[in-house]
N, C-alpha and C positions, 0 to 999 in steps of 0.2 A: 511483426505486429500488423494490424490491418489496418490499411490507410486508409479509409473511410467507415466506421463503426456503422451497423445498422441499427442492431437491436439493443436493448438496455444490456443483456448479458455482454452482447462486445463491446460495449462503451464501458462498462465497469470494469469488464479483463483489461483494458488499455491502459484504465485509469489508477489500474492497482499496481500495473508494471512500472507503468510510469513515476507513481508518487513513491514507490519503493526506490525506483534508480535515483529521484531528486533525494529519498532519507540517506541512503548510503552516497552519495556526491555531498552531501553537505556535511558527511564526517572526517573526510577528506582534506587534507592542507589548501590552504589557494592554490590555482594555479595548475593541481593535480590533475592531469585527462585520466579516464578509465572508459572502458566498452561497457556496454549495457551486460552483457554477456560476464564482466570481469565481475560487474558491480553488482549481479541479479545469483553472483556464487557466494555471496555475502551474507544473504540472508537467510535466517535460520532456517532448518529442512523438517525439522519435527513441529507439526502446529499447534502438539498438548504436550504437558509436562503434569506429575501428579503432584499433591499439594494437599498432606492435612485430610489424607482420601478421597481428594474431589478429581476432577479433571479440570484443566483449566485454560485457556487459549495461550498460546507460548506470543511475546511480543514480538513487533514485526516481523511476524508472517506473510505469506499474501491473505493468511483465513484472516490476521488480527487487521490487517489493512482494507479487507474487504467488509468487516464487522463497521469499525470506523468511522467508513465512508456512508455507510447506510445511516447511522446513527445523527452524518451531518446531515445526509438529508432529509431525514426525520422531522430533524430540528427546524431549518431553515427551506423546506421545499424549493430547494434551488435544481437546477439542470443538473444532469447527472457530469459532464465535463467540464463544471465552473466551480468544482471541491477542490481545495487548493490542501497542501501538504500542512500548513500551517493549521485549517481550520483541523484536517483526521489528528494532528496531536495536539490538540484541545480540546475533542470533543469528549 
C-alpha cells in the first residue's frame, strides 16, 4: 500500500483495501490475527452476478466497497479518509 496517498484515486484505493481488511477482521472470532494478504483472499472475486436478466454489483467487492464509499460522500461531503466502515454499510 502507499504510505502517503496523493491523489483522490490513491486515497480511495487505500481506503477500499483498508475498509475491506476491517469487514473481513470483524467476521472473525476475538482475538483471531490474520495478514492483510489472508484477509483480502476472502473477498469475493467476481463483482457481478446475473439477476432476473439484469446485471448487478456482487456485495463486497472492492467495485461494491468503492460504489459505497462514494455514495457516503455524496451524502456527507466529508474527506475522502474520514469514511469509516460503519458509515459504507449504512449508506
Amino acid at each position: 500500500m502507499l504510505s502517503n496517498p496523493v491523489s483522490k484515486k490513491q486515497k480511495m484505493n487505500v481506503l477500499v483495501v483498508g475498509l475491506a481488511y476491517q469487514w473481513v477482521k470483524s467476521l472473525m472470532p476475538e482475538g483471531t490475527e490474520i495478514s492483510v494478504l489472508e484477509a483480502l483472499q476472502q473477498i469475493p472475486d467476481e463483482p457481478y452476478f446475473f439477476s432476473r436478466g439484469q446485471i448487478r454489483t456482487n456485495s463486497y467487492t472492492f467495485k461494491w466497497f468503492r460504489k459505497r464509499i462514494k455514495k457516503v460522500l455524496r451524502k456527507t461531503k466529508k474527506p475522502i479518509m474520514s469514511v469509516t466502515l460503519y458509515e459504507v454499510m449504512n449508506a
